[in-house]
C-alpha positions as CSV (number, residue, x, y, z in Angstrom):
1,X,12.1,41.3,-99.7
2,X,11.4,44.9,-98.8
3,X,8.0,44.3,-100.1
4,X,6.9,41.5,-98.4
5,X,8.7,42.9,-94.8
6,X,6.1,45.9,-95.2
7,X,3.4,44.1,-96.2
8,X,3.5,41.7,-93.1
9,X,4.6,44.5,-91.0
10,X,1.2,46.5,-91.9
11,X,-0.6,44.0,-92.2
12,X,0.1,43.1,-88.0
13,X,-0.6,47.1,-87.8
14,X,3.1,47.3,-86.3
15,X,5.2,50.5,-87.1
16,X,8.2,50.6,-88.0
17,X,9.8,51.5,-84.8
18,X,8.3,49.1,-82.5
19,X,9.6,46.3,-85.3
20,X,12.9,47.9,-85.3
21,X,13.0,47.7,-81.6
22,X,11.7,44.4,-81.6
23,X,14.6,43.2,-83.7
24,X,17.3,45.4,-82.7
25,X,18.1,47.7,-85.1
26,X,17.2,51.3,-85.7
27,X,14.6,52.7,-87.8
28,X,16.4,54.0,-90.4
29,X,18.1,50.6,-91.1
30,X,14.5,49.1,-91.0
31,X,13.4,52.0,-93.5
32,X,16.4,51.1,-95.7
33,X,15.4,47.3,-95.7
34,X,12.0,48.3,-96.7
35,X,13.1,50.7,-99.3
36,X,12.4,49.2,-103.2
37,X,14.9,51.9,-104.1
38,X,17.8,51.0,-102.2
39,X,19.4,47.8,-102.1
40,X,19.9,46.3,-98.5
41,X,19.1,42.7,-97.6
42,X,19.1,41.4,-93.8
43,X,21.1,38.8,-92.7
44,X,20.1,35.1,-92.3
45,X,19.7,36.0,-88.4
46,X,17.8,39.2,-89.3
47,X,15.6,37.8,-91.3
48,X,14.8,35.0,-89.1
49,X,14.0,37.5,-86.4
50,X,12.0,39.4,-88.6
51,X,9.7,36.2,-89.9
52,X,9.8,35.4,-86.2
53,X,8.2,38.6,-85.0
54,X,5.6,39.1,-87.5
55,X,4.9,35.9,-87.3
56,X,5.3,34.4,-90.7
57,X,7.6,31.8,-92.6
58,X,11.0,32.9,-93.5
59,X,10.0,32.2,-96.7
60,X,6.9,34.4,-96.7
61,X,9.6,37.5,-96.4
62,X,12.8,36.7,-98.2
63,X,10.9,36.6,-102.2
64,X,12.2,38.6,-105.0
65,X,11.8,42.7,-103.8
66,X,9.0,42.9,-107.2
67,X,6.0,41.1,-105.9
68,X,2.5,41.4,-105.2
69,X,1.5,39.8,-101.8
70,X,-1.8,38.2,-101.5
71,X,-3.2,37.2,-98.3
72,X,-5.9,34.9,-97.5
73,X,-5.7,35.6,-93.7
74,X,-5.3,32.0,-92.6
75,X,-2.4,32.7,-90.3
76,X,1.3,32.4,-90.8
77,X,2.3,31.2,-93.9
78,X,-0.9,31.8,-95.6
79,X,-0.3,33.6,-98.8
80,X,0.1,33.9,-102.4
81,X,3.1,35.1,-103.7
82,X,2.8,36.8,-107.5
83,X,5.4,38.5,-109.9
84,X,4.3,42.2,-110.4
């Protein structure tokens, strides 16, 4: 999941405060959620804020934490989801 949170959040050229913000959390619980290295998942909740805020399926963010994320830029929902 952390992979895809990044990717979407870069991709919207958001930083990682104004996401945390946006959801209600801190930064250094967004940082840990984006982490590979550490294992944190967000909630149900969390997660649907997340997908809500950066605009994307739910499903486009909660995928196995080793993918490649490929993007065709058709809007929410629009991308390819490979194993690493």
């Amino acid at each position: 999941m952390s992979n895809a949170i990044k990717y979407w959040r870069n991709k919207r050229n958001m930083s990682q405060q104004k996401l945390a913000d946006l959801i209600d959390i801190d930064r250094p619980t967004l940082s840990k959620i984006e982490n590979p290295n550490i294992s944190i998942d967000p909630d149900e909740e969390l997660a649907l804020r997340i997908a809500r805020i950066l605009k994307v399926l739910v499903t486009d963010i909660i995928k196995d934490k080793n993918i490649t994320i490929h993007s065709n830029d058709r809007g929410v929902g629009a991308s390819t989801i490979s194993p690493k």
